[in-house]
N, CA, C, O and CB atoms as a CASP TS submission, in Angstrom:
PFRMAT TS
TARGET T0000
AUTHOR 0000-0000-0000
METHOD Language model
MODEL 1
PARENT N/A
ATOM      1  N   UNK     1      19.370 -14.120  70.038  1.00  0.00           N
ATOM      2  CA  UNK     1      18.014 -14.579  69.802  1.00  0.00           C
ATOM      3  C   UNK     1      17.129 -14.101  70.952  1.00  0.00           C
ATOM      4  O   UNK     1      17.677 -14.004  72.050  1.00  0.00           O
ATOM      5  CB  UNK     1      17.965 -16.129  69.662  1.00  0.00           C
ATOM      6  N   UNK     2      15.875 -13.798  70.853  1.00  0.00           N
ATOM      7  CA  UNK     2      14.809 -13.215  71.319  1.00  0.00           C
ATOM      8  C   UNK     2      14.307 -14.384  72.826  1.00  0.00           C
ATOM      9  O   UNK     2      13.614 -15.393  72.694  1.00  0.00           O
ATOM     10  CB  UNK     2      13.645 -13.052  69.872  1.00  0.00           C
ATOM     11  N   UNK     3      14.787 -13.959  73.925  1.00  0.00           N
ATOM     12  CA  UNK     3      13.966 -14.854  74.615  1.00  0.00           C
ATOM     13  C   UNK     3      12.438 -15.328  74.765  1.00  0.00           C
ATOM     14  O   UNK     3      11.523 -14.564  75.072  1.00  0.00           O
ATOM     15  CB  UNK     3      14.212 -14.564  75.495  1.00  0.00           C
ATOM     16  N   UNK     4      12.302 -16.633  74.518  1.00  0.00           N
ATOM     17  CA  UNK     4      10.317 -16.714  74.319  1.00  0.00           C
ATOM     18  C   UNK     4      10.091 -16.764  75.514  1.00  0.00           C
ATOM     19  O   UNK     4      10.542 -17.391  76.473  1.00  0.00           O
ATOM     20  CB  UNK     4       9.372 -18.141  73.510  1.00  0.00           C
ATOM     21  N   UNK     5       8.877 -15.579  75.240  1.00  0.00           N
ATOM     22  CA  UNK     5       7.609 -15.743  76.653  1.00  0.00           C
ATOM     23  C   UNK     5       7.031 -17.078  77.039  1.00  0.00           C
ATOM     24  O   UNK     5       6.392 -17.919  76.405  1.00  0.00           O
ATOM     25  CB  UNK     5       6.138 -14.924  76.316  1.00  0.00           C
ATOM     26  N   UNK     6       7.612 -16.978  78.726  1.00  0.00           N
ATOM     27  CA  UNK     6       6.918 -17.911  79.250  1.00  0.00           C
ATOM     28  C   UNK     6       5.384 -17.945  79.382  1.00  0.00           C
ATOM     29  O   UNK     6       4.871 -17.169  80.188  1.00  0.00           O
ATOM     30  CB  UNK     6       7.416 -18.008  80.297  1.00  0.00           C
ATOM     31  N   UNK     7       4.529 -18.857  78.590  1.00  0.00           N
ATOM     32  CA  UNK     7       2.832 -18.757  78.774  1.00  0.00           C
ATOM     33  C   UNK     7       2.462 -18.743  80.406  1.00  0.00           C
ATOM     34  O   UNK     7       2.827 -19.460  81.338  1.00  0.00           O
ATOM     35  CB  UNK     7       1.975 -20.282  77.989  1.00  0.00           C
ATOM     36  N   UNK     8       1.581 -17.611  80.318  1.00  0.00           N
ATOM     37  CA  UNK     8       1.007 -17.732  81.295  1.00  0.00           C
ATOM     38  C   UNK     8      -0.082 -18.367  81.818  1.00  0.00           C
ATOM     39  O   UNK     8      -1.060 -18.076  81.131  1.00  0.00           O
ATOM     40  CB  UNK     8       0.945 -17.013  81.430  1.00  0.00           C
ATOM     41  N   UNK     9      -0.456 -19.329  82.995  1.00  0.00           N
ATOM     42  CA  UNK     9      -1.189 -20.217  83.492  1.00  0.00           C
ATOM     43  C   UNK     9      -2.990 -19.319  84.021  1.00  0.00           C
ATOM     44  O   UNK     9      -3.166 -18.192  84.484  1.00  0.00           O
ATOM     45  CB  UNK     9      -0.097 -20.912  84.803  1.00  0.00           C
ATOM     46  N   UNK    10      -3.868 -20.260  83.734  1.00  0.00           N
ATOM     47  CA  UNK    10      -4.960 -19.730  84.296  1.00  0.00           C
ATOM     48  C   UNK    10      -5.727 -20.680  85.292  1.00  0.00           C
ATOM     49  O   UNK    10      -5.923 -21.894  85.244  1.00  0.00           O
ATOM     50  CB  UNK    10      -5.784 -19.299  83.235  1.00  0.00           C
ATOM     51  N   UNK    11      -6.110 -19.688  86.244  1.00  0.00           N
ATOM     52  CA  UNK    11      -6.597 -20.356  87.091  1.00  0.00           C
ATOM     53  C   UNK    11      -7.861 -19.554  87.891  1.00  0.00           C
ATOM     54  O   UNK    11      -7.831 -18.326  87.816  1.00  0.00           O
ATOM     55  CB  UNK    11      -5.483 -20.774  87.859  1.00  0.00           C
ATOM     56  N   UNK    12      -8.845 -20.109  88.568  1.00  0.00           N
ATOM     57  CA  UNK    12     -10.155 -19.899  89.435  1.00  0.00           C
ATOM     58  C   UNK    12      -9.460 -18.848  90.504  1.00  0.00           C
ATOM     59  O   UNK    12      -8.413 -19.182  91.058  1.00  0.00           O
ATOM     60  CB  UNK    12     -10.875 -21.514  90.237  1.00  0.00           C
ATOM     61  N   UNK    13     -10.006 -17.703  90.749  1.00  0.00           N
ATOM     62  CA  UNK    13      -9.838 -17.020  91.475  1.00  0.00           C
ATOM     63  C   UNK    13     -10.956 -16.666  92.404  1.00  0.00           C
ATOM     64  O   UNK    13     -11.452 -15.614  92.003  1.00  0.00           O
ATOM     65  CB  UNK    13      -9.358 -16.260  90.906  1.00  0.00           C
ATOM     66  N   UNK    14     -11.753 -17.244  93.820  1.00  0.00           N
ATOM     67  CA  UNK    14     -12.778 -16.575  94.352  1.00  0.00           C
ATOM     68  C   UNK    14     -11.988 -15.890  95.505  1.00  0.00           C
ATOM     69  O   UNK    14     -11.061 -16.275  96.218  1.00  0.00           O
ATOM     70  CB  UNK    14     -14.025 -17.499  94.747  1.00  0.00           C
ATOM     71  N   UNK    15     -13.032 -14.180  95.387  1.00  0.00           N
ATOM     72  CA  UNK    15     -13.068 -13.260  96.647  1.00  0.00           C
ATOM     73  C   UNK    15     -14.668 -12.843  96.435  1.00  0.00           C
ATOM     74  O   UNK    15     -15.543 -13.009  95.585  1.00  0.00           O
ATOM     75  CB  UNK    15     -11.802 -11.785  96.628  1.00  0.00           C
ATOM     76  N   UNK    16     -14.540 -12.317  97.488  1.00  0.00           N
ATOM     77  CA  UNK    16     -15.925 -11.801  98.523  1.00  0.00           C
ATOM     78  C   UNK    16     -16.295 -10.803  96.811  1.00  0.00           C
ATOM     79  O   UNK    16     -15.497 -10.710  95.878  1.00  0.00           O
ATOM     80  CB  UNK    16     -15.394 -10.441 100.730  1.00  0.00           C
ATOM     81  N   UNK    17     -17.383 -10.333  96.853  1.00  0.00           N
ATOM     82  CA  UNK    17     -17.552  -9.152  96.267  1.00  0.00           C
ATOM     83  C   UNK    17     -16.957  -7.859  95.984  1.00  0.00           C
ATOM     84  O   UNK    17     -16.528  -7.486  94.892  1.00  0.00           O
ATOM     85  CB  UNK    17     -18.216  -8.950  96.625  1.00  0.00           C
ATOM     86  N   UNK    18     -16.980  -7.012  97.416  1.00  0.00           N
ATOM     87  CA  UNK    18     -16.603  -5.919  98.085  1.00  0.00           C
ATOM     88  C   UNK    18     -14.912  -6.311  97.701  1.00  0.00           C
ATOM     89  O   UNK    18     -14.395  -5.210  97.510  1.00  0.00           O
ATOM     90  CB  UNK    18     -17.212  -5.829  99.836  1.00  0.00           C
ATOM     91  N   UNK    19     -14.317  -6.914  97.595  1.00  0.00           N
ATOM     92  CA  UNK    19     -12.852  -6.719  97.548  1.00  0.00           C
ATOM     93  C   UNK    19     -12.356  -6.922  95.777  1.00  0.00           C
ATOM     94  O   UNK    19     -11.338  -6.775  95.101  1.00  0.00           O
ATOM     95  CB  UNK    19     -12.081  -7.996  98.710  1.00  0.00           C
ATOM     96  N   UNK    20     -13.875  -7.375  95.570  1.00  0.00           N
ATOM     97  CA  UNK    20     -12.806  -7.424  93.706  1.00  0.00           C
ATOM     98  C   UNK    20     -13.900  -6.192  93.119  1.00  0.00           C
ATOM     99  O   UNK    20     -13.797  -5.808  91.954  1.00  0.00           O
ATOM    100  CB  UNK    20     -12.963  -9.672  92.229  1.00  0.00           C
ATOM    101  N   UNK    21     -14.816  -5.694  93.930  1.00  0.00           N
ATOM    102  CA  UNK    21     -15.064  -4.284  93.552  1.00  0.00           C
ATOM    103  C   UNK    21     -13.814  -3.335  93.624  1.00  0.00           C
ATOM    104  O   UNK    21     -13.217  -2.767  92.708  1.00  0.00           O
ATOM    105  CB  UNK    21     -16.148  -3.731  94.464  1.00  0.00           C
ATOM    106  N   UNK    22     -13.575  -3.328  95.080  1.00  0.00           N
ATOM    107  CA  UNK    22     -12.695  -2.186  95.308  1.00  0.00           C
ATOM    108  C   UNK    22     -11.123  -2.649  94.711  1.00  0.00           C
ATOM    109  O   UNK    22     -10.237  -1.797  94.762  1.00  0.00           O
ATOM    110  CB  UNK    22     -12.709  -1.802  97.044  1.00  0.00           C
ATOM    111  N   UNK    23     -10.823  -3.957  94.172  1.00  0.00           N
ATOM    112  CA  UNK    23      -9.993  -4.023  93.309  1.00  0.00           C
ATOM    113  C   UNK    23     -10.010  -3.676  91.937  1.00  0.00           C
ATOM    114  O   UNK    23      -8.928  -3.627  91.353  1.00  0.00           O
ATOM    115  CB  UNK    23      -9.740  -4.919  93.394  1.00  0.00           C
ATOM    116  N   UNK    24     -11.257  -3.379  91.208  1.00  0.00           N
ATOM    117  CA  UNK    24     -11.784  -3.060  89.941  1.00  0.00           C
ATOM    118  C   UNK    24     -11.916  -1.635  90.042  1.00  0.00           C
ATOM    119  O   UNK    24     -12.340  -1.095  89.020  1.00  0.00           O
ATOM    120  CB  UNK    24     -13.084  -3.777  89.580  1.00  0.00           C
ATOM    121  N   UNK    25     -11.707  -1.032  90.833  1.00  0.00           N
ATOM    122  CA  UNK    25     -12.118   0.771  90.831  1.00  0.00           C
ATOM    123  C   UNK    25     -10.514   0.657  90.998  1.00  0.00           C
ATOM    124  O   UNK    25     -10.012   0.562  89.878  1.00  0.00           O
ATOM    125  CB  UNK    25     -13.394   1.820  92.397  1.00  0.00           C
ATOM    126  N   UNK    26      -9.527   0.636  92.044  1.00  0.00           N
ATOM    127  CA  UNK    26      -7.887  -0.027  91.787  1.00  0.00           C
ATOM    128  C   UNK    26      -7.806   0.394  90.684  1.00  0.00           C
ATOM    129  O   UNK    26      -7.813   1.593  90.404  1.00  0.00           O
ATOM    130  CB  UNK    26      -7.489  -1.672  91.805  1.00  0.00           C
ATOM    131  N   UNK    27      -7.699  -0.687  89.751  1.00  0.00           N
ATOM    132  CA  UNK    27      -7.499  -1.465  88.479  1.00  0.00           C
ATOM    133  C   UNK    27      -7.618  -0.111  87.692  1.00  0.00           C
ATOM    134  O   UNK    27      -6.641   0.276  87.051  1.00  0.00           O
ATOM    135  CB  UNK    27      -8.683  -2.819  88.078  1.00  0.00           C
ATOM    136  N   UNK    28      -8.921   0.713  87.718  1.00  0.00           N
ATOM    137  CA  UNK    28      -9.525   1.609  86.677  1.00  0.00           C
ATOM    138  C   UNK    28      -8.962   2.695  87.001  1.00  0.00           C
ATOM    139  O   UNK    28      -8.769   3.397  86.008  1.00  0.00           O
ATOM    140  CB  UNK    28     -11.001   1.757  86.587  1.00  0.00           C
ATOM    141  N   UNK    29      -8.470   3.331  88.338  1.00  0.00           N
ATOM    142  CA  UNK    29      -7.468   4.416  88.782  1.00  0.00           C
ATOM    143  C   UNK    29      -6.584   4.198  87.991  1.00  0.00           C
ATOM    144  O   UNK    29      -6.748   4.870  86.972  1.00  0.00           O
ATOM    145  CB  UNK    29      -6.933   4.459  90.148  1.00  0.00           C
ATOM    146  N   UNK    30      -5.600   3.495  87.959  1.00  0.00           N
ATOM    147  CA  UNK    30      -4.134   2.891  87.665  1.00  0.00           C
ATOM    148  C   UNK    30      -4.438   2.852  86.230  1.00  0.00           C
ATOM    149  O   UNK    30      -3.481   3.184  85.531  1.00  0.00           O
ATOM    150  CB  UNK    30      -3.637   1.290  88.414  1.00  0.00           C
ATOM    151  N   UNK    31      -5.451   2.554  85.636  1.00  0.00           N
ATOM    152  CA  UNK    31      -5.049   2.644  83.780  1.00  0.00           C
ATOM    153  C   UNK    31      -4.798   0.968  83.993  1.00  0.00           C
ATOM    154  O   UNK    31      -3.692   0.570  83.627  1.00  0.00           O
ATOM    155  CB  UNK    31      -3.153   3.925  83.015  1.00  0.00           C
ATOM    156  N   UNK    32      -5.487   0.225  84.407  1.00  0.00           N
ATOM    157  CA  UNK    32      -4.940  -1.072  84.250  1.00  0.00           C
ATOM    158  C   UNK    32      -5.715  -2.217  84.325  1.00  0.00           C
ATOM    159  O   UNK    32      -6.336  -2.083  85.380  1.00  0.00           O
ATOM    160  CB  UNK    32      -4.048  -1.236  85.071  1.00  0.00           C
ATOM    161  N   UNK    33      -6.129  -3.559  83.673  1.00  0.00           N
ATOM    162  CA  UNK    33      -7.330  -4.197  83.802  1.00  0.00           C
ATOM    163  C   UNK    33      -7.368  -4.883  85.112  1.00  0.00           C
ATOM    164  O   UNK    33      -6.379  -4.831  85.843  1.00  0.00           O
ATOM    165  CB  UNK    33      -7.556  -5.103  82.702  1.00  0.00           C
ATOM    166  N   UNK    34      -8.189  -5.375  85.381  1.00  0.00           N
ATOM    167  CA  UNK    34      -8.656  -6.526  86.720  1.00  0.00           C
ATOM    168  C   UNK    34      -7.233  -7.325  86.827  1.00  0.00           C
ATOM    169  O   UNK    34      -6.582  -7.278  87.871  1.00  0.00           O
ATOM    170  CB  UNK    34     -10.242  -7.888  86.251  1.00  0.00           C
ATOM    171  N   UNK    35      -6.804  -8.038  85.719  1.00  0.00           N
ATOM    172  CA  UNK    35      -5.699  -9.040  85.625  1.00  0.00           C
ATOM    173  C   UNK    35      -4.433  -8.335  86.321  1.00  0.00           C
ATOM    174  O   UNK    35      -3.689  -8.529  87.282  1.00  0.00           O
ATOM    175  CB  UNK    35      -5.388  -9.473  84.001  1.00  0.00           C
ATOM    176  N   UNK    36      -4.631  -7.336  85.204  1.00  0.00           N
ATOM    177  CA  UNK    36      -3.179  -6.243  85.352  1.00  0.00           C
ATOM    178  C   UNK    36      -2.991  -6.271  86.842  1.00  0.00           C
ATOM    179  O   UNK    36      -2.095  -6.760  87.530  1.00  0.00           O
ATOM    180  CB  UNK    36      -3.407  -4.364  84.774  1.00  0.00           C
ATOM    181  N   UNK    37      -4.005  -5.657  87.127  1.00  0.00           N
ATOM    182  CA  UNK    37      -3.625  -5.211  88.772  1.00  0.00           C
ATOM    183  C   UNK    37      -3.413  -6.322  89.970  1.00  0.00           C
ATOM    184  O   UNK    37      -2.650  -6.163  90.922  1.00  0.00           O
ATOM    185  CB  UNK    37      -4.899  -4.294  89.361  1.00  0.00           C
ATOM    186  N   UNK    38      -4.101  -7.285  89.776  1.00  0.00           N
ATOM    187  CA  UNK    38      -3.971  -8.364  90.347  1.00  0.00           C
ATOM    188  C   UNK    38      -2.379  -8.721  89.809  1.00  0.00           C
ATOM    189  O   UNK    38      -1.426  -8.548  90.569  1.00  0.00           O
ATOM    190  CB  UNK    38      -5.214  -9.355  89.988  1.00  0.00           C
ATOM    191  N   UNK    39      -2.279  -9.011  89.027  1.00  0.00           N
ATOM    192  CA  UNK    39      -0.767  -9.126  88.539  1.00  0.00           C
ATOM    193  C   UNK    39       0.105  -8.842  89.484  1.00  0.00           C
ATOM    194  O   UNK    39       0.719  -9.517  90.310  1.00  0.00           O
ATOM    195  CB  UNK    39      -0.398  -8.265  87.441  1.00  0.00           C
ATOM    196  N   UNK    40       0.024  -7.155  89.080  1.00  0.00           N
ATOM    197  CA  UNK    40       0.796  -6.287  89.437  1.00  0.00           C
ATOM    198  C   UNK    40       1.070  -6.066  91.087  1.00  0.00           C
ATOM    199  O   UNK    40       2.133  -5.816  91.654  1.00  0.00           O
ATOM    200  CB  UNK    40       0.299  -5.229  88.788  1.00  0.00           C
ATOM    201  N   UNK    41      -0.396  -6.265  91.695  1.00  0.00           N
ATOM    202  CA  UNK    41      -0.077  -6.581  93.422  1.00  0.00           C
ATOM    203  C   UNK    41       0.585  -7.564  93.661  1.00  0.00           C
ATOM    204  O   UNK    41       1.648  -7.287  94.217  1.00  0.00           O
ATOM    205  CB  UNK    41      -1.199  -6.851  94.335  1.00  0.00           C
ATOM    206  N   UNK    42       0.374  -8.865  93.435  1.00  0.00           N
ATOM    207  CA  UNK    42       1.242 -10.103  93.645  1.00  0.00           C
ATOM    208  C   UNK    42       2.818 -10.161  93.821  1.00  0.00           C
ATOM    209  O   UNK    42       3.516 -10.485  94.781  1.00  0.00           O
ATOM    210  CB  UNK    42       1.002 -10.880  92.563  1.00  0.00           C
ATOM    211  N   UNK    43       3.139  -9.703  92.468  1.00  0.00           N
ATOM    212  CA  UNK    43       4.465  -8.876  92.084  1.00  0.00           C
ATOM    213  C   UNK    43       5.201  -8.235  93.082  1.00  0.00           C
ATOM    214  O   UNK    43       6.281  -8.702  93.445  1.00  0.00           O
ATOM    215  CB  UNK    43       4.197  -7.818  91.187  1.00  0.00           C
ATOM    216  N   UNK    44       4.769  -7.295  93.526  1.00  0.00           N
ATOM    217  CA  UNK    44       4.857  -6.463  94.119  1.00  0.00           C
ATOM    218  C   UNK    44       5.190  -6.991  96.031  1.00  0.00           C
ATOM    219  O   UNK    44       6.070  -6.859  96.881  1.00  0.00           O
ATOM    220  CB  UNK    44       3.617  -5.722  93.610  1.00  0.00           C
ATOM    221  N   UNK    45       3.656  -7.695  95.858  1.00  0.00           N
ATOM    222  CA  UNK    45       4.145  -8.478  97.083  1.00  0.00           C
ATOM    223  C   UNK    45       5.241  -9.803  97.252  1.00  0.00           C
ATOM    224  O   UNK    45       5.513 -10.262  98.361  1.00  0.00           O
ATOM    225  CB  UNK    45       2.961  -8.942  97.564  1.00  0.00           C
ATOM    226  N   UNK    46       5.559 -10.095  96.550  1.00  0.00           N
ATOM    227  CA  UNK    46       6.510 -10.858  96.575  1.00  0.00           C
ATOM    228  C   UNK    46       8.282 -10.624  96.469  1.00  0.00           C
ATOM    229  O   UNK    46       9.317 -11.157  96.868  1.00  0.00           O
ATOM    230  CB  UNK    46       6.049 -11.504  95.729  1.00  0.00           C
ATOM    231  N   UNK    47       7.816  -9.423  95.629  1.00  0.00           N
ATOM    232  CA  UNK    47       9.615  -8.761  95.712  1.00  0.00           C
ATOM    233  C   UNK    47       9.409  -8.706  96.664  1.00  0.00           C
ATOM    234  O   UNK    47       9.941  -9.623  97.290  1.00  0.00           O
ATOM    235  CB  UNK    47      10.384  -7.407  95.107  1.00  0.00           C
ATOM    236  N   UNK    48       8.346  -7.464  97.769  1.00  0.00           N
ATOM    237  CA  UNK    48       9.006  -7.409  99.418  1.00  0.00           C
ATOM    238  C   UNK    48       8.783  -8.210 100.193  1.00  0.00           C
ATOM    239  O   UNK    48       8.542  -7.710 101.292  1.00  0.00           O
ATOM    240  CB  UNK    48       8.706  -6.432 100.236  1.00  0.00           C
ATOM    241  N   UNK    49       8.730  -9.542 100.164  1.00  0.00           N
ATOM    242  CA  UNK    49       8.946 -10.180 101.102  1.00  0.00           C
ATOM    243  C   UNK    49      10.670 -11.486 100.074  1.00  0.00           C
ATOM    244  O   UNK    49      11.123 -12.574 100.430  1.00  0.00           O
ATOM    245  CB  UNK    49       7.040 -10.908 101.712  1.00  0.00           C
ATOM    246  N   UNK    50      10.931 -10.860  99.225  1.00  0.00           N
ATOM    247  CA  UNK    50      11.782 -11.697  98.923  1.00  0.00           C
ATOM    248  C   UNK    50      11.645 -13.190  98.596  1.00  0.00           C
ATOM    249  O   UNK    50      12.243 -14.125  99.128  1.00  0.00           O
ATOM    250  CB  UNK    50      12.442 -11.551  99.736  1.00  0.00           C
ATOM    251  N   UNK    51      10.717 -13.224  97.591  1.00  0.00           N
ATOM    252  CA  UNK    51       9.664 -14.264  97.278  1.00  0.00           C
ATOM    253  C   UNK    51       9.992 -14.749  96.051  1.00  0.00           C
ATOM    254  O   UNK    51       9.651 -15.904  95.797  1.00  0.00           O
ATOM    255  CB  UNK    51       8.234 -13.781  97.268  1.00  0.00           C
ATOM    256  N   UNK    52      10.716 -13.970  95.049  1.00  0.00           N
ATOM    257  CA  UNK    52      11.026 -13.860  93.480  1.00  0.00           C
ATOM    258  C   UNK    52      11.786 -14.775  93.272  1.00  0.00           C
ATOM    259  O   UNK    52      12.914 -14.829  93.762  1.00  0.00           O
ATOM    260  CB  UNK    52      11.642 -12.645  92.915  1.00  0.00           C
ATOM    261  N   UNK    53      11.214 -15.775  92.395  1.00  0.00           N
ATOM    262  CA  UNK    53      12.273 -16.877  92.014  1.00  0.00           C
ATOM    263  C   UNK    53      13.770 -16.029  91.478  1.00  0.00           C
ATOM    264  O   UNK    53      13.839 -14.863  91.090  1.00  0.00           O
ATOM    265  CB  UNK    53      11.532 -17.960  90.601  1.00  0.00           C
ATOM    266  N   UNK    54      14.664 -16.826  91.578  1.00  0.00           N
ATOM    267  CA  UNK    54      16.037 -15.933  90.968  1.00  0.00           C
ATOM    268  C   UNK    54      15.892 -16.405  89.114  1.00  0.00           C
ATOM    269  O   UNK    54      15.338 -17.343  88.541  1.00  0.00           O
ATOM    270  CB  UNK    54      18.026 -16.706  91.926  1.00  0.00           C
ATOM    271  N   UNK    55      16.659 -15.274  88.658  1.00  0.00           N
ATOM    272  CA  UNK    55      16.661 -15.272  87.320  1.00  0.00           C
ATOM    273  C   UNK    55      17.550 -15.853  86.909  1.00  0.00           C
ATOM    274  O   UNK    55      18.713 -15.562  87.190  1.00  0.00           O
ATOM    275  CB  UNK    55      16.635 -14.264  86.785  1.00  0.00           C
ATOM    276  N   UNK    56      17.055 -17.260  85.790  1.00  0.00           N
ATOM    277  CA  UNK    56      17.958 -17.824  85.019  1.00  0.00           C
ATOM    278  C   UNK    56      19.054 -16.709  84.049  1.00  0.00           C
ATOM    279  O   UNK    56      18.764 -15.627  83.538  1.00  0.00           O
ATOM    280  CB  UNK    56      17.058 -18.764  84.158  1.00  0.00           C
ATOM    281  N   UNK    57      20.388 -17.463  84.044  1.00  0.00           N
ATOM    282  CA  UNK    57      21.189 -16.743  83.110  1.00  0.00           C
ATOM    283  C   UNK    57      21.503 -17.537  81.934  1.00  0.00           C
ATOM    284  O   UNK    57      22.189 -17.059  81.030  1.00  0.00           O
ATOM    285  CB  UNK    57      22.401 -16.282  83.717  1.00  0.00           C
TER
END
């Protein structure tokens, strides 16, 4: 059987201007929306610091 997607949570995000600009030009390099990339940095930062919840089996 198909594991179901965990829903994802929403929440208020404030930054300065200048940094969710230059995260939105990011975003538009990469082929990827505002979310995406924000996503995708988080992610990213958290595998390297060894941050990743462990995976249920």
């Amino acid at each position: 059987m198909a594991k179901e997607k965990e829903a994802k949570k929403a929440f208020v995000l404030r930054m300065a201007p200048e940094q969710l600009e230059a995260l939105q030009k990011w975003a538009d390099d990469e082929f990827r929306s505002l979310n995406g990339q924000i996503e995708f940095l988080l992610h990213e930062a958290l595998k390297s610091k060894n941050r990743l919840p462990k995976e249920r089996s």
